[in-house]
PQR file with spaces between the fields and no chain letter, atoms N, CA, C, O and H, PARSE charges and radii, in Angstrom:
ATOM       1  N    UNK     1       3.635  -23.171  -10.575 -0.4000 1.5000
ATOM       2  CA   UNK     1       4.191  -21.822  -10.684 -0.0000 2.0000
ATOM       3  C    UNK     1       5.688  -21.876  -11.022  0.5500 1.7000
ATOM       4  O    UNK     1       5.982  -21.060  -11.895 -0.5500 1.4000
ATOM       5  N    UNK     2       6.877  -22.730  -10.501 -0.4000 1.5000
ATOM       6  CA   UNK     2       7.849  -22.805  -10.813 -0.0000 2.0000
ATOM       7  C    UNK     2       8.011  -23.397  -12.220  0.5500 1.7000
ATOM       8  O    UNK     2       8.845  -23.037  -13.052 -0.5500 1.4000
ATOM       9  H    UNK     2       6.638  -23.393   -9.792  0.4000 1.0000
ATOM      10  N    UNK     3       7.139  -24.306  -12.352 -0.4000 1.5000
ATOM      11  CA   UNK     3       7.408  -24.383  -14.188 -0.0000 2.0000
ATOM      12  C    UNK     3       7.228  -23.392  -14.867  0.5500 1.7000
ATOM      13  O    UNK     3       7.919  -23.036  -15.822 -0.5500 1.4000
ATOM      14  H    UNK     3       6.462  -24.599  -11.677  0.4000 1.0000
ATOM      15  N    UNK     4       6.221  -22.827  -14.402 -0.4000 1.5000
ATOM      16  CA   UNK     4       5.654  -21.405  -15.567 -0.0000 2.0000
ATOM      17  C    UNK     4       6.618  -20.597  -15.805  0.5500 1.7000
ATOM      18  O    UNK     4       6.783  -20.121  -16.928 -0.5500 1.4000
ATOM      19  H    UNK     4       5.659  -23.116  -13.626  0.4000 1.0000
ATOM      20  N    UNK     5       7.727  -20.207  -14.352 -0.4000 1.5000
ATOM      21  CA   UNK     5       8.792  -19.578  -14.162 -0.0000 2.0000
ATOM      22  C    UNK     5       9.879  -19.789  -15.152  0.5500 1.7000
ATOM      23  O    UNK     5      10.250  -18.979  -16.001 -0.5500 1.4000
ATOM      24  H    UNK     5       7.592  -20.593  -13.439  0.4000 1.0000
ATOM      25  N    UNK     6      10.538  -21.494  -14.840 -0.4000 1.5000
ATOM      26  CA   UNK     6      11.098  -22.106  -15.797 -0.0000 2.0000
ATOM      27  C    UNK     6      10.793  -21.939  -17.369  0.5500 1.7000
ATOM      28  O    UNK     6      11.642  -21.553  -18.173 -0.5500 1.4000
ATOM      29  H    UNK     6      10.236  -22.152  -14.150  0.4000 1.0000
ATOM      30  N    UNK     7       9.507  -22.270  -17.690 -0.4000 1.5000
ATOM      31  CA   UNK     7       9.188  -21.937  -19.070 -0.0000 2.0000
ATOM      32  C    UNK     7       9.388  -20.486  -19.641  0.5500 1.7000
ATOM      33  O    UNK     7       9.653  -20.214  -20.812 -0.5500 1.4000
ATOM      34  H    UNK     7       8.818  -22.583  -17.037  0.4000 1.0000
ATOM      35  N    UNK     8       9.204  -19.546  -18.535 -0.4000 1.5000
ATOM      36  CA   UNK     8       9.243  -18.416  -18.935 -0.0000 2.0000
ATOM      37  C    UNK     8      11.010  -17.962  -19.314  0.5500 1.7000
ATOM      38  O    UNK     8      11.295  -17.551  -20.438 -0.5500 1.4000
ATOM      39  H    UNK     8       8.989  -19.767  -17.584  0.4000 1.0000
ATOM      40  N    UNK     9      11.913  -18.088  -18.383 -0.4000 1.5000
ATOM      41  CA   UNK     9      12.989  -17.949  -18.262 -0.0000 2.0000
ATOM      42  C    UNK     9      13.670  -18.742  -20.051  0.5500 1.7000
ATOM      43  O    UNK     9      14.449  -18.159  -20.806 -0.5500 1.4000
ATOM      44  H    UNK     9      11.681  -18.422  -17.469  0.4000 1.0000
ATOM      45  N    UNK    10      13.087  -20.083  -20.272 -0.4000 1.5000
ATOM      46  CA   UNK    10      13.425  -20.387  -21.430 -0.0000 2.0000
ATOM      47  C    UNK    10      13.366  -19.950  -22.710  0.5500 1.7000
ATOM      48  O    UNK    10      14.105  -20.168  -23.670 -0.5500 1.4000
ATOM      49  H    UNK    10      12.455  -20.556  -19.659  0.4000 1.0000
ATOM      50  N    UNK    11      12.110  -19.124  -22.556 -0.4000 1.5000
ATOM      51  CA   UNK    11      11.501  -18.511  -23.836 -0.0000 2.0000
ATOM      52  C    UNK    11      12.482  -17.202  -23.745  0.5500 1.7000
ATOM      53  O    UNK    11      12.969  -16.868  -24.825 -0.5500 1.4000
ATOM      54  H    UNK    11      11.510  -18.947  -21.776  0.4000 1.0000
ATOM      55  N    UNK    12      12.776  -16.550  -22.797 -0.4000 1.5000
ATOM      56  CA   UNK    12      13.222  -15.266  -22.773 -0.0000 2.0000
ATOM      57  C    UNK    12      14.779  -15.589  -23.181  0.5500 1.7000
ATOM      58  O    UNK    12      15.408  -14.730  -23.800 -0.5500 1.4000
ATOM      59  H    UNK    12      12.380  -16.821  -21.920  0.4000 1.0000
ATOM      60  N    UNK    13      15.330  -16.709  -22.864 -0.4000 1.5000
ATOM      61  CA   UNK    13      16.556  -17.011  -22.515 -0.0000 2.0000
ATOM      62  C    UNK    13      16.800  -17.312  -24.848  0.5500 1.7000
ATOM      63  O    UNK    13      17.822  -16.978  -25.447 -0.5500 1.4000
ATOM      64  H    UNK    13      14.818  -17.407  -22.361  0.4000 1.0000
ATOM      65  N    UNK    14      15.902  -17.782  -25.339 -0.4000 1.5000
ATOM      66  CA   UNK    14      15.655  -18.352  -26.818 -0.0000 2.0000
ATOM      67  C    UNK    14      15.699  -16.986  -27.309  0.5500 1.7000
ATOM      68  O    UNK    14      16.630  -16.666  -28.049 -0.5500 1.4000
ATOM      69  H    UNK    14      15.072  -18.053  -24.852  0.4000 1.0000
ATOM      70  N    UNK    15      14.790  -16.123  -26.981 -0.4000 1.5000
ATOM      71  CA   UNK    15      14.414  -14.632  -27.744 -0.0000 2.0000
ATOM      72  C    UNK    15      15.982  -14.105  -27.705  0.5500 1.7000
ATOM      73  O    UNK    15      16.538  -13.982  -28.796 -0.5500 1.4000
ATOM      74  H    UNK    15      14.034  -16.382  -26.380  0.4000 1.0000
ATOM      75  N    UNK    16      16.832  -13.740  -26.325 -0.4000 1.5000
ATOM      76  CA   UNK    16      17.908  -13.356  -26.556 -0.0000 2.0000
ATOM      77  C    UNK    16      18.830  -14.124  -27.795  0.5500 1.7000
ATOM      78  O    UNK    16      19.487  -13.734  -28.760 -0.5500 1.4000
ATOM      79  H    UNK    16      16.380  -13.840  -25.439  0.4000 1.0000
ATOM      80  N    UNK    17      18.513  -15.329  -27.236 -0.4000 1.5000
ATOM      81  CA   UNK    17      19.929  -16.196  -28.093 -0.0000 2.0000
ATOM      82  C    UNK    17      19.837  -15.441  -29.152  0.5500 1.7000
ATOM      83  O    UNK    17      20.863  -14.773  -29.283 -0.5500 1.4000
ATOM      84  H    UNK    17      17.979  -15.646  -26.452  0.4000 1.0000
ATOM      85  N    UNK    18      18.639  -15.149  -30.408 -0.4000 1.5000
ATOM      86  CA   UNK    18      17.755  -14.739  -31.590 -0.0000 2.0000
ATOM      87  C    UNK    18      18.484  -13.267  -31.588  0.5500 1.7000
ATOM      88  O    UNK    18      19.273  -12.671  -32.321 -0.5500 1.4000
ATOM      89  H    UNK    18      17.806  -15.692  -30.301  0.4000 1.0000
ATOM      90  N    UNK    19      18.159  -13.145  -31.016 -0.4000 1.5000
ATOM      91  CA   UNK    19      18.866  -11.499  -30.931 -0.0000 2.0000
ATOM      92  C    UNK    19      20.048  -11.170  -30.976  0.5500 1.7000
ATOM      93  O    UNK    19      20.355  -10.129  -31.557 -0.5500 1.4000
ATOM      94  H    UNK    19      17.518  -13.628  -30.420  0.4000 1.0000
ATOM      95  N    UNK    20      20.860  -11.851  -30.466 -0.4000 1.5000
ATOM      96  CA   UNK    20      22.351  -12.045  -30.466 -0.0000 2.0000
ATOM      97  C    UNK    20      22.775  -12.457  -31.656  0.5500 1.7000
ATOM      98  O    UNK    20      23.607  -11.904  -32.375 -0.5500 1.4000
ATOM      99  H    UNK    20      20.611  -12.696  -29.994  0.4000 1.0000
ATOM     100  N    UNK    21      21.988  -13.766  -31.914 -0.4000 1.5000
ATOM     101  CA   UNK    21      22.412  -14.011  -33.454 -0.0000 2.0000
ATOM     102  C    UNK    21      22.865  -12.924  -34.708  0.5500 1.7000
ATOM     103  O    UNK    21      23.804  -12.813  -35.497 -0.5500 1.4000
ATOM     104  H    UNK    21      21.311  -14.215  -31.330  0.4000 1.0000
ATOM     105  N    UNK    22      21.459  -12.119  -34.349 -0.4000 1.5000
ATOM     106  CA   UNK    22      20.975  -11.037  -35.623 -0.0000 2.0000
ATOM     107  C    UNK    22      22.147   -9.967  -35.409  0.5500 1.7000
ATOM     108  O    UNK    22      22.806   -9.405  -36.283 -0.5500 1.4000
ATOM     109  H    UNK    22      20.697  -12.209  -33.708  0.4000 1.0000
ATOM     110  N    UNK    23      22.240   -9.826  -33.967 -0.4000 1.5000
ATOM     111  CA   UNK    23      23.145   -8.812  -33.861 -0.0000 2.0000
ATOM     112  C    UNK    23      24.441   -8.990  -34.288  0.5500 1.7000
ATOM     113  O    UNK    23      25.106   -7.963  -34.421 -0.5500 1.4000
ATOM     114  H    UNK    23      21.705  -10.283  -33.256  0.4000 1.0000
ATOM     115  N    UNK    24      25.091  -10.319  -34.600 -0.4000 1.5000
ATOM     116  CA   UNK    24      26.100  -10.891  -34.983 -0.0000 2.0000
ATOM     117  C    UNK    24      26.096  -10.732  -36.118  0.5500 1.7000
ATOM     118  O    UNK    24      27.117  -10.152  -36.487 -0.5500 1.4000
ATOM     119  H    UNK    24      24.551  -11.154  -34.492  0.4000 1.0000
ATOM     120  N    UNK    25      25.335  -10.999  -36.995 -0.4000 1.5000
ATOM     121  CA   UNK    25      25.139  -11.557  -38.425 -0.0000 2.0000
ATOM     122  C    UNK    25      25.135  -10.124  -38.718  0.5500 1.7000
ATOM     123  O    UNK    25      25.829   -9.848  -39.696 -0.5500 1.4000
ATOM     124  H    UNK    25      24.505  -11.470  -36.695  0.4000 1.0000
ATOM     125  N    UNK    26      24.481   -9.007  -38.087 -0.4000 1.5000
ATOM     126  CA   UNK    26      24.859   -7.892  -38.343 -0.0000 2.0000
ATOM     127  C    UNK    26      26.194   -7.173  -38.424  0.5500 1.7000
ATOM     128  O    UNK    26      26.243   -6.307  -39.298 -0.5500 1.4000
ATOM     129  H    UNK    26      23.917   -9.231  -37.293  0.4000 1.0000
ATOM     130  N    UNK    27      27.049   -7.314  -37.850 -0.4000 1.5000
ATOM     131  CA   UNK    27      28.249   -6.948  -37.513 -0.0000 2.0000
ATOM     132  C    UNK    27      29.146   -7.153  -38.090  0.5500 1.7000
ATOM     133  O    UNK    27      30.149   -6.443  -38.161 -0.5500 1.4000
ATOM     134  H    UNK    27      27.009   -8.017  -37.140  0.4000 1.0000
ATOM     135  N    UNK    28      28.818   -8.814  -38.941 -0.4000 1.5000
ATOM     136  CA   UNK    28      29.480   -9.640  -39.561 -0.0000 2.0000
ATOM     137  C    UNK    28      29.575   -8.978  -41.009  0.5500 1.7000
ATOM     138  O    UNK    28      30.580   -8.726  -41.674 -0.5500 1.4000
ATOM     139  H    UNK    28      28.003   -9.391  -38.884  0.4000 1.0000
ATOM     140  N    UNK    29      28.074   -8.750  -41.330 -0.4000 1.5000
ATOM     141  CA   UNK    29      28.019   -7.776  -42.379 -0.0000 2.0000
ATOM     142  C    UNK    29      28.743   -6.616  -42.852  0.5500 1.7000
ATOM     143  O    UNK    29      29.324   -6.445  -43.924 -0.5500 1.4000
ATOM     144  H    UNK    29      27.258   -8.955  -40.790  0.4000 1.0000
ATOM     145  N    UNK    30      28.611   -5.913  -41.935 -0.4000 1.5000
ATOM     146  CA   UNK    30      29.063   -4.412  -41.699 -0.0000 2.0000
ATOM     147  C    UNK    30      30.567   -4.596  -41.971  0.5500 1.7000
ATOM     148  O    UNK    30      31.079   -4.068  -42.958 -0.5500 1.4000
ATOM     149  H    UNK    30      28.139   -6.052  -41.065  0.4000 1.0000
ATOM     150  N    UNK    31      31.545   -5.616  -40.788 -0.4000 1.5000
ATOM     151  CA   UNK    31      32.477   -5.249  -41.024 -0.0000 2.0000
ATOM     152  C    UNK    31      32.985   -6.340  -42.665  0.5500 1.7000
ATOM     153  O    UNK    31      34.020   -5.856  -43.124 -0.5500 1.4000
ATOM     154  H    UNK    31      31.129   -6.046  -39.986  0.4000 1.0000
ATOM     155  N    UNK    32      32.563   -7.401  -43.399 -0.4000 1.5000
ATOM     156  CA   UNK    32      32.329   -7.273  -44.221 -0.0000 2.0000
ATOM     157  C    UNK    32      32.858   -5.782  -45.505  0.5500 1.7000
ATOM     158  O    UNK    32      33.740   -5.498  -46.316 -0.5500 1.4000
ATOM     159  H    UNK    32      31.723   -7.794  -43.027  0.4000 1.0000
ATOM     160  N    UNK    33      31.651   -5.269  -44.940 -0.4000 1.5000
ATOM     161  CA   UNK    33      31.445   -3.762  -45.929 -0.0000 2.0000
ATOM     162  C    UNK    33      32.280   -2.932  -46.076  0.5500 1.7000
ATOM     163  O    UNK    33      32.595   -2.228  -47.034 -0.5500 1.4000
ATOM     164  H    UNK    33      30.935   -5.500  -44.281  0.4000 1.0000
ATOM     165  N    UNK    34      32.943   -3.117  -44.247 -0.4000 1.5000
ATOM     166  CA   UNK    34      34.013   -1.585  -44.310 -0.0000 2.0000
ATOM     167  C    UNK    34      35.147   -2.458  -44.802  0.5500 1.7000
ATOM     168  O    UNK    34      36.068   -1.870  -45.368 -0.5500 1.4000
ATOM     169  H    UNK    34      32.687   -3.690  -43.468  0.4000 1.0000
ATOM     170  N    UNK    35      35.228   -3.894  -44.661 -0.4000 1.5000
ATOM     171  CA   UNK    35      37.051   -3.922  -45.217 -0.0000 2.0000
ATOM     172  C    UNK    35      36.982   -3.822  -46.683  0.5500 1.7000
ATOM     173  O    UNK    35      38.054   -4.242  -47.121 -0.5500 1.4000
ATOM     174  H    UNK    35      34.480   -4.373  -44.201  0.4000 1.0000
ATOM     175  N    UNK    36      36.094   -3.404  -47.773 -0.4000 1.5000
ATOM     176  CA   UNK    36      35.591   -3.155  -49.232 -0.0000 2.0000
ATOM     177  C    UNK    36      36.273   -1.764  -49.535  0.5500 1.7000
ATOM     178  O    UNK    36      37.045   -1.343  -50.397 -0.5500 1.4000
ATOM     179  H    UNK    36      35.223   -3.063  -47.418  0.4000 1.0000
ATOM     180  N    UNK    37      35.445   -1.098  -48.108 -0.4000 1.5000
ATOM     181  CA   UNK    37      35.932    0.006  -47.896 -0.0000 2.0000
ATOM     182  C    UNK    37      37.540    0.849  -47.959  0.5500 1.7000
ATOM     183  O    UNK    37      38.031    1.737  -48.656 -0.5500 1.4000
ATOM     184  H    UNK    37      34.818   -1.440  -47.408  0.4000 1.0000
ATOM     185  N    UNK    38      37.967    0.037  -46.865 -0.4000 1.5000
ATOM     186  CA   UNK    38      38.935    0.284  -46.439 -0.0000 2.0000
ATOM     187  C    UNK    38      40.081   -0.409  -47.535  0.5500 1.7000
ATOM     188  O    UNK    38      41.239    0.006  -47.500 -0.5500 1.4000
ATOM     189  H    UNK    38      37.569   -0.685  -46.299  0.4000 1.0000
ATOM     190  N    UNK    39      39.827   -1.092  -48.150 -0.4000 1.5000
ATOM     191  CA   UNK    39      40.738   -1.652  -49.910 -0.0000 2.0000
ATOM     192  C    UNK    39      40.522   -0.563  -50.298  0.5500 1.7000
ATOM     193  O    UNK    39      41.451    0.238  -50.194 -0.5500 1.4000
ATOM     194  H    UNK    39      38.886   -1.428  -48.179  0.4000 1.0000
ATOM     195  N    UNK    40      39.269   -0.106  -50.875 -0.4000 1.5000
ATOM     196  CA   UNK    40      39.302    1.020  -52.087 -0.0000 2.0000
ATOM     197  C    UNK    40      39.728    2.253  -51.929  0.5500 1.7000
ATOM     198  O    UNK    40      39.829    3.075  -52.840 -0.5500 1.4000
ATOM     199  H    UNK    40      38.514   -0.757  -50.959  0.4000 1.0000
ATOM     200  N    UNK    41      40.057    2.480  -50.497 -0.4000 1.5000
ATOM     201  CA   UNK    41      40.674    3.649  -49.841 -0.0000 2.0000
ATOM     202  C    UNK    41      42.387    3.483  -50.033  0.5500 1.7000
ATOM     203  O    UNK    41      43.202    4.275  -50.504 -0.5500 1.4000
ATOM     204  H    UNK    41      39.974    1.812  -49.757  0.4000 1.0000
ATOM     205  N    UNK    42      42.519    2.438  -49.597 -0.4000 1.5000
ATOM     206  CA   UNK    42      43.748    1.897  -49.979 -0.0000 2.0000
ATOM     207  C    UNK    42      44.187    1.794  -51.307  0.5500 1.7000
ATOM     208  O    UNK    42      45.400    1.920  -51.474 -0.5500 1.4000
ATOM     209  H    UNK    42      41.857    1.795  -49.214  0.4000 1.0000
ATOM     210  N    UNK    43      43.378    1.566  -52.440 -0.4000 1.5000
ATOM     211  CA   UNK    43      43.812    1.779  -53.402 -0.0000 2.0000
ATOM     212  C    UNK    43      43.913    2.979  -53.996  0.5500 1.7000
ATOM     213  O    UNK    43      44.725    3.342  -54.847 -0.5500 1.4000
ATOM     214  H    UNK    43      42.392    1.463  -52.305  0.4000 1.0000
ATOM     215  N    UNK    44      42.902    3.659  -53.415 -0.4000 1.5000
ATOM     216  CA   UNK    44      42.805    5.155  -54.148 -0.0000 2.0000
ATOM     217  C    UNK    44      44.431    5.945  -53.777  0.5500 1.7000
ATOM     218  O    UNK    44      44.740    6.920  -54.463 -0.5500 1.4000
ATOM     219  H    UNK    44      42.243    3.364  -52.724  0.4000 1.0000
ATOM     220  N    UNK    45      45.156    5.579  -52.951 -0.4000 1.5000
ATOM     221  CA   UNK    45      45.779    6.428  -51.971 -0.0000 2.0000
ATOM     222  C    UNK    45      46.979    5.681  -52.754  0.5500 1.7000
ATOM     223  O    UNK    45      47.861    6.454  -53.127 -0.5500 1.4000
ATOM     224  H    UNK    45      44.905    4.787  -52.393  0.4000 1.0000
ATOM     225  N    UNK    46      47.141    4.525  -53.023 -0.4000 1.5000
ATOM     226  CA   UNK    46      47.859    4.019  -54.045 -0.0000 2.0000
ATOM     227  C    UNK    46      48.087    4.709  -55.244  0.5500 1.7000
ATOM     228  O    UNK    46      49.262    4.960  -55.515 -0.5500 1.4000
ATOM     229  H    UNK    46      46.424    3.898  -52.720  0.4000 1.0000
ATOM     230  N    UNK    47      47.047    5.132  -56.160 -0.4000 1.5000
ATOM     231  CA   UNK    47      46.835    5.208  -56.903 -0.0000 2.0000
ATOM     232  C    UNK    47      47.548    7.206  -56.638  0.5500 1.7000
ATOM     233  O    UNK    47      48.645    7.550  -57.080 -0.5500 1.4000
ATOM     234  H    UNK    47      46.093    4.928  -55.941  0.4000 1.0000
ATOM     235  N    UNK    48      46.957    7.807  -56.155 -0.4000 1.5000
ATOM     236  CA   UNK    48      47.482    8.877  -55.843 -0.0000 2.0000
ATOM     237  C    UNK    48      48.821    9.059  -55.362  0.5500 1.7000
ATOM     238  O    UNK    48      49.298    9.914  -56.108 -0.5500 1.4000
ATOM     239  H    UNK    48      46.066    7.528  -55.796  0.4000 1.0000
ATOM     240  N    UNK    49      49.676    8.725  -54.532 -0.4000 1.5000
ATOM     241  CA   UNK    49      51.246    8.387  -54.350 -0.0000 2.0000
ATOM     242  C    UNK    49      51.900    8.011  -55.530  0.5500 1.7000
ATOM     243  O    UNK    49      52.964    8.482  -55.933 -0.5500 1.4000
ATOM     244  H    UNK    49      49.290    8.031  -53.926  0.4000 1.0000
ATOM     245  N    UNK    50      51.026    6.892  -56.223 -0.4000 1.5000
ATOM     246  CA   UNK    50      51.865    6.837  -57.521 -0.0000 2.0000
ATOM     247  C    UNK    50      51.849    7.760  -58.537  0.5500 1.7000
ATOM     248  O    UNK    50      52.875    7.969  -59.185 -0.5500 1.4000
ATOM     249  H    UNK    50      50.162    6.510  -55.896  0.4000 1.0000
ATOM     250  N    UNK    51      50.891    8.304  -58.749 -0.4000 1.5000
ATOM     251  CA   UNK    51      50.868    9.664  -59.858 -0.0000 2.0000
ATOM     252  C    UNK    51      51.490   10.313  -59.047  0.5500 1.7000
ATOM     253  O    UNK    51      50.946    9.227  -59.245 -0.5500 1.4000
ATOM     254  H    UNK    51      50.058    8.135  -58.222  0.4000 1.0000
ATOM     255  N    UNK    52      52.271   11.149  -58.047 -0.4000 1.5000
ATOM     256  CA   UNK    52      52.654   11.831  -57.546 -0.0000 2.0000
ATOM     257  C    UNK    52      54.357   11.217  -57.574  0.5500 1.7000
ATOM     258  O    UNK    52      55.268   12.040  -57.482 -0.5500 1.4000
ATOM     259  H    UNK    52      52.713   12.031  -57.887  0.4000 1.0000
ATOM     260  N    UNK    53      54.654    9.792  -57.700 -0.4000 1.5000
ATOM     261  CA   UNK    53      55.994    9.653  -57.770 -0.0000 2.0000
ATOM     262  C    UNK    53      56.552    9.078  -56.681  0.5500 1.7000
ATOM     263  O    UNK    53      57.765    8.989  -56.490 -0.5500 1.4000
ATOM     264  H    UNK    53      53.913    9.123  -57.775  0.4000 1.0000
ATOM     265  N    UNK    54      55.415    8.554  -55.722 -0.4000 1.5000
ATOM     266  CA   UNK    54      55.636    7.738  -54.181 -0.0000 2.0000
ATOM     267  C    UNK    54      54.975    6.509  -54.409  0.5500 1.7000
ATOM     268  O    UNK    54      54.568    6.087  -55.492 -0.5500 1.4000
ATOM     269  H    UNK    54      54.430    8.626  -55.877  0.4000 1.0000
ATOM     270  N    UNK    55      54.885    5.851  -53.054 -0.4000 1.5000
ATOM     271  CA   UNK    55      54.462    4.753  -53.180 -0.0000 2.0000
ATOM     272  C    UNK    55      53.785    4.163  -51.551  0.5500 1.7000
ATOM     273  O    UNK    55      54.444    4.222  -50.512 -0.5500 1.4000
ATOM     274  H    UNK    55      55.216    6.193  -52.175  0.4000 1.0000
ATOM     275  N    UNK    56      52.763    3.767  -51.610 -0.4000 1.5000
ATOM     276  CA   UNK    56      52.259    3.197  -50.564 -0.0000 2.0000
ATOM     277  C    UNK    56      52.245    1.842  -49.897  0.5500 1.7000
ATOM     278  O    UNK    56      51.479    0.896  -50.085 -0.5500 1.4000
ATOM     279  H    UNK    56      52.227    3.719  -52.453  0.4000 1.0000
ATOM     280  N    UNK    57      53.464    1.990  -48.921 -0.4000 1.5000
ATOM     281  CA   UNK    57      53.807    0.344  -48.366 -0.0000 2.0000
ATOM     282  C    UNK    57      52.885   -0.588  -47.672  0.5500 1.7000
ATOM     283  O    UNK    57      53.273   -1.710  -47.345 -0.5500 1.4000
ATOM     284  H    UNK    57      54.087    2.757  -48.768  0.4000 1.0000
């Protein structure tokens, strides 16, 4: 019974690790995406200050 326990605890303990991973690799992604984001925002805003005769530091 205590192995079964043990075994069990391992498998559950593997499924998280798995999960964590994904959830990482997710995140990793995402923020990835938004700093794409957050450039082209930056440039747009560039781009607008300068037709206007300003400038974005």
């Amino acid at each position: 019974e205590l192995e079964r326990a043990v075994v069990n605890i391992s498998a559950i303990s593997e499924h998280i690790e798995w999960q964590t991973s994904d959830a990482i690799s997710a995140l990793q992604d995402e923020t990835h995406d938004l700093s794409h984001v957050v450039l082209q925002n930056r440039m747009a805003l560039n781009f607008l200050l300068a037709a206007q005769g300003g400038v974005c530091a």
